[in-house]
C-alpha positions in Angstrom: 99.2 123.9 68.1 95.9 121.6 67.9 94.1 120.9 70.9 95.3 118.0 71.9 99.0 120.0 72.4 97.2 122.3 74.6 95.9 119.7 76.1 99.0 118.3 77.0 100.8 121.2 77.7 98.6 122.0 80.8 95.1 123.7 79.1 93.0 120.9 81.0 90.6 122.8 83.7 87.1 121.8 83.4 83.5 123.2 84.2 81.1 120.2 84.7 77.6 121.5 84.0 74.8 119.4 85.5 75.2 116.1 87.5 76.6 112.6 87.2 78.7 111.6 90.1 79.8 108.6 88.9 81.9 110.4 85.7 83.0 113.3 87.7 84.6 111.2 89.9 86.1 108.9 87.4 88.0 111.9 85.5 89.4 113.2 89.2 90.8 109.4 89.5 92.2 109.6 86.4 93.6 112.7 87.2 95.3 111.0 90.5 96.7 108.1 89.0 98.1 110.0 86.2 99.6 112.2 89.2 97.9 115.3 87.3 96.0 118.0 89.8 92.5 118.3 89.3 91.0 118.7 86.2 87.1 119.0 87.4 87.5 123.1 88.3 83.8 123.9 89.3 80.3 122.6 88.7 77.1 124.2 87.8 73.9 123.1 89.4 72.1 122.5 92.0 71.6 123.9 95.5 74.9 123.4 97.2 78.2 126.0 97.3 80.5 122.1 97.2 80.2 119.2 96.1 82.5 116.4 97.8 84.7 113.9 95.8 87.3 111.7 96.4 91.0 112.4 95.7 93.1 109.5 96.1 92.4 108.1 99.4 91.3 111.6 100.8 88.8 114.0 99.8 88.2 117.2 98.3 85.5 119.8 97.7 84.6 121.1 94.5 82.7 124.7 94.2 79.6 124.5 92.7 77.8 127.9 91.2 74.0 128.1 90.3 74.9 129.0 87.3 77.9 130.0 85.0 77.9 134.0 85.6 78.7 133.3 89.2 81.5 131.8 88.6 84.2 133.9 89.8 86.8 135.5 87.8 89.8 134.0 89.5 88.4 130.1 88.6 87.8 131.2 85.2 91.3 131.8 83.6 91.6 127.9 84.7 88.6 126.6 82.7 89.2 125.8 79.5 86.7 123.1 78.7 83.4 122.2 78.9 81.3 119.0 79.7 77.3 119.1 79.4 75.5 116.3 81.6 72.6 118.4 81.4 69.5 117.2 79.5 68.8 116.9 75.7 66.7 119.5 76.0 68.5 121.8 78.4 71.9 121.2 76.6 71.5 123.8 74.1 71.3 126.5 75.6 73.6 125.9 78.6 75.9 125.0 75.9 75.4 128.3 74.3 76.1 129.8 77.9 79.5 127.9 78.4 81.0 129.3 75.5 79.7 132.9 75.6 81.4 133.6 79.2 84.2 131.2 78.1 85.5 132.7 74.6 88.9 131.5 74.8 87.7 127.6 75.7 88.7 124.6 73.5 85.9 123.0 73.6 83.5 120.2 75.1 81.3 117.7 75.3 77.8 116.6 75.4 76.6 113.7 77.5 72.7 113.9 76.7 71.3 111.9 73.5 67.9 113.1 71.7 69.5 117.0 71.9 66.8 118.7 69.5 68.0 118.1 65.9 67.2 122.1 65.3 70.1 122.7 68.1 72.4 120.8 67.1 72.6 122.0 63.7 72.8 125.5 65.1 75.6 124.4 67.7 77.2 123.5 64.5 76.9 126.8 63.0 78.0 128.1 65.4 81.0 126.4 67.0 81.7 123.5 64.4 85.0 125.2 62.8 85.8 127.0 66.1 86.0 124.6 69.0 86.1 121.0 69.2 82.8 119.3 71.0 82.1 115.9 70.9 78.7 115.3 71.0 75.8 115.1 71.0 75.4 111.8 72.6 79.0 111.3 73.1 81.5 110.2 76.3 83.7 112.5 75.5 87.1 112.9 74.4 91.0 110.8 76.3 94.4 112.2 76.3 95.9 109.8 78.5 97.7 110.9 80.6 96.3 114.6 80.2 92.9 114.8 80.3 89.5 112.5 80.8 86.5 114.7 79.5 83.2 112.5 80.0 82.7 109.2 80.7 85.5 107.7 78.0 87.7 105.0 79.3 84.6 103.7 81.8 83.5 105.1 85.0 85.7 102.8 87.7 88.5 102.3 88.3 89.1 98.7 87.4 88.1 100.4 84.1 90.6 103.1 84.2 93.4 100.5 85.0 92.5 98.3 82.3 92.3 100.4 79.4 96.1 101.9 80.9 94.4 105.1 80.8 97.1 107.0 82.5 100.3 106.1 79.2 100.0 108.0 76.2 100.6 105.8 73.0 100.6 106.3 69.2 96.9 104.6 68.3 94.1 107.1 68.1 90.7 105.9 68.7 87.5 107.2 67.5 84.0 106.4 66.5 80.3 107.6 66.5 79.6 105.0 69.5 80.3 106.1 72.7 79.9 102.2 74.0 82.2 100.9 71.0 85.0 103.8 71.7 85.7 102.5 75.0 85.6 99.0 73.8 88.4 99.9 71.2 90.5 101.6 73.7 90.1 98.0 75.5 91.3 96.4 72.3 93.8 99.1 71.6 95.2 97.7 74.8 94.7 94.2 74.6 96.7 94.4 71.3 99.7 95.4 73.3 99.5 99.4 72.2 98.4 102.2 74.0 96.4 105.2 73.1 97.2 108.8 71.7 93.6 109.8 72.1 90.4 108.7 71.7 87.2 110.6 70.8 83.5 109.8 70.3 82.0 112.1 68.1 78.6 111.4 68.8 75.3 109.0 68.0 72.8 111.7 67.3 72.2 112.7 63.7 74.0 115.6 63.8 77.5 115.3 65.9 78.9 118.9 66.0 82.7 117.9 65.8 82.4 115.5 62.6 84.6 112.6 61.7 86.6 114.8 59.5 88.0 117.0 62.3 88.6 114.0 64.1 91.2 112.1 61.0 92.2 115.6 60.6 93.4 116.2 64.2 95.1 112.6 63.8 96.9 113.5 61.2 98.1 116.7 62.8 99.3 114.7 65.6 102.6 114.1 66.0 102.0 111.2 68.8 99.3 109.9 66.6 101.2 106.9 64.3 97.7 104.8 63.5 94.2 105.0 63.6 91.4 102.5 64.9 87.9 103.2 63.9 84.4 101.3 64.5 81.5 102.6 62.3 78.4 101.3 61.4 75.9 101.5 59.0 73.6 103.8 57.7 74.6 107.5 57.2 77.5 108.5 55.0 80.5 109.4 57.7 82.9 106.2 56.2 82.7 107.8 52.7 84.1 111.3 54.1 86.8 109.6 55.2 87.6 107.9 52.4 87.2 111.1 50.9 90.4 112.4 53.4 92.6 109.3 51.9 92.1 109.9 48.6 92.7 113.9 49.1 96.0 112.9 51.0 94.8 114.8 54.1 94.4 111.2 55.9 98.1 109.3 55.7 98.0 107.4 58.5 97.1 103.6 58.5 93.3 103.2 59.2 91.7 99.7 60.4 88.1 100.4 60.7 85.2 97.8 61.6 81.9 98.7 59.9 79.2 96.7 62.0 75.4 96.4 61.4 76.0 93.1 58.4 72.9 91.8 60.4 70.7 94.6 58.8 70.9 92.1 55.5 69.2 89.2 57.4 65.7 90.9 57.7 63.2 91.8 55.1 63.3 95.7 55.8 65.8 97.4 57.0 65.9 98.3 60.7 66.8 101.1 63.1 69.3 100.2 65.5 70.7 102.2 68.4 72.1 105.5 67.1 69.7 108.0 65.5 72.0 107.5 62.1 71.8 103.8 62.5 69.8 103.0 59.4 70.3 102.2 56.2 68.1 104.8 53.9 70.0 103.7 50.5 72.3 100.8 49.2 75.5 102.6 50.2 74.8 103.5 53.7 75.3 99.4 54.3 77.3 98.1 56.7 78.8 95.4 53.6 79.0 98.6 51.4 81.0 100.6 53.8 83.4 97.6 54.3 83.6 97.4 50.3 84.4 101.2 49.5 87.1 101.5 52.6 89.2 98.4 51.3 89.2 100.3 47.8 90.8 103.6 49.7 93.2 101.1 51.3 91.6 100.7 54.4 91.9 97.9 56.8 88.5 96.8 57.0 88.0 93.4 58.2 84.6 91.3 57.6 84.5 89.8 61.4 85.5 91.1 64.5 88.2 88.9 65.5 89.6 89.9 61.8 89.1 93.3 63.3 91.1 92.3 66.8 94.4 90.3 64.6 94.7 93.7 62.2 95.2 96.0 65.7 98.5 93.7 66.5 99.8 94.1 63.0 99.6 97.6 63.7 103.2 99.2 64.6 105.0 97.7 67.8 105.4 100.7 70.3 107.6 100.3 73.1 105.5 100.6 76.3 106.2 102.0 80.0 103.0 102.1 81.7 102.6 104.5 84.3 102.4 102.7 87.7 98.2 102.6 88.4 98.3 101.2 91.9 94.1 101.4 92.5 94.1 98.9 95.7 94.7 101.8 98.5 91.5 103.9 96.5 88.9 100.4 96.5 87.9 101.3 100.2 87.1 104.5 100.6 84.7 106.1 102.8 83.1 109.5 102.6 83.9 112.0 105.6 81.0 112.7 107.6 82.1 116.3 108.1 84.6 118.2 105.9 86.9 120.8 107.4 90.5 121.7 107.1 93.1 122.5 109.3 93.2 126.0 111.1 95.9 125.9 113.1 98.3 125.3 110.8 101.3 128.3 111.7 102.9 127.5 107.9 99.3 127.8 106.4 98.0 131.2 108.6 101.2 132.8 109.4 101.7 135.1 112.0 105.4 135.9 113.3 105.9 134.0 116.2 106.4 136.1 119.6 104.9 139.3 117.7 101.8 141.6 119.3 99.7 140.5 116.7 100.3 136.5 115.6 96.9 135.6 117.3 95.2 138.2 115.6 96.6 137.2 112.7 96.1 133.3 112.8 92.8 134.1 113.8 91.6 136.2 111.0 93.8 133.9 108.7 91.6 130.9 110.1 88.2 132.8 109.4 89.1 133.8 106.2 90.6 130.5 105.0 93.9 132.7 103.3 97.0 134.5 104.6 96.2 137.8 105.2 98.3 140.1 103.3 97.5 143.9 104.4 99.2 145.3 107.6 96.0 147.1 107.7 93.8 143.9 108.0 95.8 142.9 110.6 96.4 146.2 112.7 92.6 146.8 112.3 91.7 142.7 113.4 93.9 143.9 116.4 92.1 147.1 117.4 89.1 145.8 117.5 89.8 142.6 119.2 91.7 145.0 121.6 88.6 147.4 122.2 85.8 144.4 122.4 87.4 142.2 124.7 85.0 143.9 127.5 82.6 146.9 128.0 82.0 146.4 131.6 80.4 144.0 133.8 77.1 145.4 133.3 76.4 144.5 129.9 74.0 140.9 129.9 76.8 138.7 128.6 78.7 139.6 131.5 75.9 139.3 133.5 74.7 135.9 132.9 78.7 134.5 133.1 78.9 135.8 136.6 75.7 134.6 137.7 75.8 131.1 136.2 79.8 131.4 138.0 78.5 132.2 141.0 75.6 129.4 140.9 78.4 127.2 141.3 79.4 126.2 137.7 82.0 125.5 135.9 84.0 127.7 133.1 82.3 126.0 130.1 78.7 126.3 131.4 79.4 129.6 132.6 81.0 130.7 129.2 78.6 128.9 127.4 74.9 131.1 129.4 77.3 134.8 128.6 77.6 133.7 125.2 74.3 132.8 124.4 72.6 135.8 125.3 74.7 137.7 121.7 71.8 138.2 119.4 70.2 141.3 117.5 70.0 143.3 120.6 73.9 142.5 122.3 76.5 142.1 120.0 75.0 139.9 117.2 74.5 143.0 115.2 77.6 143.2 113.0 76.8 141.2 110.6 73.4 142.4 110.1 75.3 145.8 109.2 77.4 144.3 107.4 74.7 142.8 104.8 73.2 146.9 105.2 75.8 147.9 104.0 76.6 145.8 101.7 73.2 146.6 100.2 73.3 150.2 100.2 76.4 150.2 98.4 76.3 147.3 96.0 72.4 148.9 95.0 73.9 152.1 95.2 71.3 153.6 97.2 70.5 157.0 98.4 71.1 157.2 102.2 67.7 159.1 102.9 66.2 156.6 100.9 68.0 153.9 102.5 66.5 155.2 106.0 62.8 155.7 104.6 63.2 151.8 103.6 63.9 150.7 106.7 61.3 153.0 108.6 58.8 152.2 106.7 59.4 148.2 107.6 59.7 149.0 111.1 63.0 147.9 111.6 66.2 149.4 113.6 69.1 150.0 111.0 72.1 147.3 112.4 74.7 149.6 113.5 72.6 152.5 114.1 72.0 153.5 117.9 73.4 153.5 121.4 71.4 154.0 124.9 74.9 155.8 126.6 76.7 157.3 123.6 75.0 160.1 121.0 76.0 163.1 119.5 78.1 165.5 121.6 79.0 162.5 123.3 80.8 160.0 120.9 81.4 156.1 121.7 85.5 156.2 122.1 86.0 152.8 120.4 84.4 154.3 117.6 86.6 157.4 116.8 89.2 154.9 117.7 88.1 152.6 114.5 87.6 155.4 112.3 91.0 156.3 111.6 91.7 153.3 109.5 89.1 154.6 106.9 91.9 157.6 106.1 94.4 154.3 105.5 92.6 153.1 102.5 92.0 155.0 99.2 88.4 153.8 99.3 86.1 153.5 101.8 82.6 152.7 100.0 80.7 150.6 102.6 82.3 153.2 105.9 81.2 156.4 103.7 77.8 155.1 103.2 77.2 154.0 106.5 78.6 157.9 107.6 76.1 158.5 105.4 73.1 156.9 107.2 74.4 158.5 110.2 74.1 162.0 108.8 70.3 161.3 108.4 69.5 159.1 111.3 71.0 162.2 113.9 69.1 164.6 111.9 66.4 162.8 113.5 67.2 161.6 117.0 71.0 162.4 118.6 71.0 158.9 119.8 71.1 157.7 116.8 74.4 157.4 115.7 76.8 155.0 114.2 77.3 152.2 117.1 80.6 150.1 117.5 79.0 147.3 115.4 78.7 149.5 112.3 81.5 151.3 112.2 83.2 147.6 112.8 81.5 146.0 110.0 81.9 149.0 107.3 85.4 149.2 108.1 86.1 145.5 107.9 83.9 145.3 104.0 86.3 148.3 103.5 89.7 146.4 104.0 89.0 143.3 103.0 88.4 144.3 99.8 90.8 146.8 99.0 93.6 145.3 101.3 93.0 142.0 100.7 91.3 141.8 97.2 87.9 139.7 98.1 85.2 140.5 95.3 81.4 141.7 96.7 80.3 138.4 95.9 83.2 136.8 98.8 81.7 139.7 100.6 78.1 138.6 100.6 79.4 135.1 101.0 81.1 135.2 104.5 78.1 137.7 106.1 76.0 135.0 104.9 78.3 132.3 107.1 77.8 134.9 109.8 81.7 136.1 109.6 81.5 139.7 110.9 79.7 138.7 114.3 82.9 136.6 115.1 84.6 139.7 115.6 82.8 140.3 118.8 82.7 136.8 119.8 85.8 135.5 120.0 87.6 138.9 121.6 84.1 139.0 123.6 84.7 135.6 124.9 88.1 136.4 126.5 85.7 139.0 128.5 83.7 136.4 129.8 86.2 134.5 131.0 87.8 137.1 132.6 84.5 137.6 134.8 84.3 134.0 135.2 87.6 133.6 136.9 87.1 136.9 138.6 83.8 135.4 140.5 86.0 132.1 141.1 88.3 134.0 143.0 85.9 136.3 145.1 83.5 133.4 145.9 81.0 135.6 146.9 78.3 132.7 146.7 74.6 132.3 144.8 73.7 135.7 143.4 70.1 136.9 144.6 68.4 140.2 143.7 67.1 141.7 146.5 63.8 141.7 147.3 63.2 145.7 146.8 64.7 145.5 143.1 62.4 142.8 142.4 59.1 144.0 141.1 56.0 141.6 141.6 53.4 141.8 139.5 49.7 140.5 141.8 49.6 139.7 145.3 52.7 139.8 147.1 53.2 135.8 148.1 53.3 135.2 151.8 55.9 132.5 151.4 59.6 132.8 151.2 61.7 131.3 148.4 64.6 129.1 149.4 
């Protein structure tokens, strides 16, 4: 198979390296109109974990990595090409990068002209007769139909539409000129054909995919039925074609235009716009080009229009052009926010009427998958169970009775209880979770572990309790713990045992809390239960995931209390006057 079979057979996922908006979202609306999924798999760059595009007339959100290790494994089976908007001078060794953690990849593309002669000859070395990159300086490489790699074709789409980017044809395109290869594929149309593929190898001197591959792919092609080439002069790439024809490798008819006739008119020869575009000897000419090209047969007119009557001589095809409809796309607004739907039964299900289908939405919805474990879910259940309420005493509580009893309403009173979870009440999960995480992922020593953290003068998250200590265990605790013996590994919950061990040694009080044995249990199943990576890991205690595991069963608590208060209507809550403690002179006036 060449590569443009794989191409069309479904091998079309591609890592975007660097930035250029404009030709990232062109390929993902030639991937809608040709009613394809998206090609553009993940980018690499910048600051953000997405970047937002349109699809069709909504939006989606590509990931973007910092770089290409962190790429996770599951995106990487779907990557299978590469395309390098970085700078000339960055594009070597990103390039280098790409196909190192990519083996198996076809190929790529390189935007960036004025890529270091030096690494372009080694890219050549080392990739030429492997994998198929156009570039440097190129727009990439057109299946239509298939695959858009680069700015080929045009960046809008009145451009995509025009060139009928979305029907496969029978008239290959290719050229050094990235410019001239999308205004063949233009003429390719305009003739009444339609394209097979294009390709632009490249401007720069050293193209790593050479004009050879190119006719040679072409005439591997079994959709492939003509080719239609610009060149221009200086260089020598017209006479290894030629080269082809007369070897018998090249079959297929050729009409080529060789431009760059102007050269003649001055008194020295001059450079135009490609690094190769300048005559060095008498048959790098643009005249001698067109000369040695008729000789092999060629097509090779001496004027453009000449050029433009040969394409319609070229084989009638019979055309059924996919239906491009681009008006609904031309007004399209970017989303303020981006979100998705969470309460989507079909998408988070949970059987309805079951114990636990609001557990298991819920997790579902955090997560952003459908939870597959029992164990996730029985485990989401105990602890929402057990955390729903510790007593009225604790400050939540506290401050949604008070603010209830000042005479407002659920939301404000819900709103003051909540607002008080932080380091010291609740918010602490979380932080245990990223302790944990540490310790195990570093694979620290315990006792060293606890020196850290004592000589920062810090409390370990999830170490502690002012009622509960050894001797006298926290109940919801040894109620969570037997989920450990459900799993065959329990990493982050034997580590923060672990830290226990050392931290009693010290002080009884000191023992693993409700919010660590929550969050070492939760690391525990979700990544043995329900497959998530350390990096997914570190991701959601990052977004502050664990701590929503007191907060939402906390917040059924609250309201509880609220609605209790409601009902008792015992009136504005005062401390009285011999709890309060004064600090100076004891005021002579009374507060209302």
């Amino acid at each position: 198979m060449t590569i443009l079979d794989h191409i069309r057979s479904g091998k079309r996922g591609v890592l975007v390296m660097g930035s250029h908006t404009a030709i990232v979202q062109s390929m993902l609306d030639f991937d809608f109109l040709s009613s394809k999924t998206p090609s553009v798999i993940a980018l690499v760059g910048g600051n953000r974990k997405a970047q937002k595009y349109f699809w069709g007339t909504g939006e989606i959100l590509i990931p973007c990595y910092k770089s290409i290790n962190a790429i996770p494994v599951s995106l990487k089976k779907e990557i299978f090409w590469m395309l390098n908007l970085q700078s000339g001078r960055r594009a070597f060794e990103s390039s280098i990068a790409f196909f190192e953690s990519f083996p198996d990849a076809l190929g790529g593309s390189i935007f960036a002209e004025n890529v270091p002669e030096r690494h372009a000859i080694e890219l050549i070395q080392r990739f030429g007769s492997r994998k198929f990159i156009a570039g440097p300086a190129s727009v990439g490489l057109l299946v239509p139909g298939s695959l858009k790699l680069g700015a080929i074709g045009g960046v809008d789409l009145f451009q995509v539409k025009a060139a009928s980017l979305a029907t496969p044809g029978s008239v290959a395109v290719g050229s050094t000129s990235g410019g001239m290869t999308n205004e063949l594929i233009r003429a390719v149309v305009a003739a009444g054909k339609r394209v097979s593929f294009a390709a632009a190898v490249g401007g720069d001197r050293f193209p790593i995919a050479s004009l050879t591959e190119l006719f040679t792919l072409a005439e591997a092609d079994a959709a492939t039925k003509a080719f239609v080439y610009f060149g221009e002069l200086g260089g020598a790439d017209e006479y290894e074609i030629i080269e082809l024809i007369k070897a018998e490798k090249f079959t297929k008819p050729l009409v080529a235009y060789i431009g760059g006739v102007i050269d003649e008119a001055f008194d020295e020869h001059v450079q135009f716009g490609h690094a190769k575009a300048l005559v060095r000897q008498e048959d790098e000419s643009a005249r001698a080009k067109r000369v040695a090209l008729r000789a092999a047969g060629v097509a090779a007119p001496e004027t453009f229009p000449e050029f433009l009557e040969a394409l319609k001589k070229l084989s009638h095809e019979a055309i059924n052009d996919t239906v491009m409809d681009i008006k609904p796309l031309m007004n399209r607004q970017k989303s303020i926010l981006s979100t998705r739907e969470i309460t989507n039964v079909e998408d988070m299900p949970g059987k309805k009427g079951s114990a636990d289908s609001f557990v298991t939405v819920a997790l579902g919805a955090l997560l952003g998958r459908k939870i597959q474990s029992p164990v996730t879910k029985e485990l989401a259940e105990e602890i929402f169970t057990l955390l729903i309420d510790h007593g009225g005493h604790v400050s939540g509580a506290v401050n949604t009775m008070i603010t209830a009893r000042a005479g407002k309403d659920l939301v404000s009173s819900l709103a003051s209880g909540l607002l008080t979870i932080g380091p010291r009440f609740g918010g602490a999960v979380n932080a245990a979770a990223l302790a944990w995480l540490s310790g195990v992922t570093d694979k620290k020593d315990a006792s060293a572990f606890v020196a850290e953290w004592n000589k920062a003068g810090e409390p370990i998250p999830g170490i502690g309790h002012k009622k509960y200590r050894v001797g006298l265990p926290d109940p919801r605790v040894a109620s969570l713990a037997k989920f450990a013996k459900r799993m065959k590994k329990h990493p982050h919950y034997d580590f923060a045992r672990a830290v226990e061990a050392v931290t009693t040694g010290k002080n009884g009080s000191l023992i693993l809390n409700i919010d660590g044995v929550l969050a070492a249990l939760l690391l525990d199943t979700l990544a043995e239960c329900e497959g998530l990576k350390e990096a997914e890991l570190k991701e959601l205690a990052d977004a502050e995931f664990f701590n929503a595991f007191f907060v939402i069963p906390r917040t059924v608590g609250f309201i509880a209390h609220f609605i209790e208060q409601k009902k008792n209507d015992e009136g504005l809550f005062r401390l009285p006057d011999e709890l309060l403690f004064v600090r100076g002179k004891p005021s002579s006036k009374k507060g209302a």
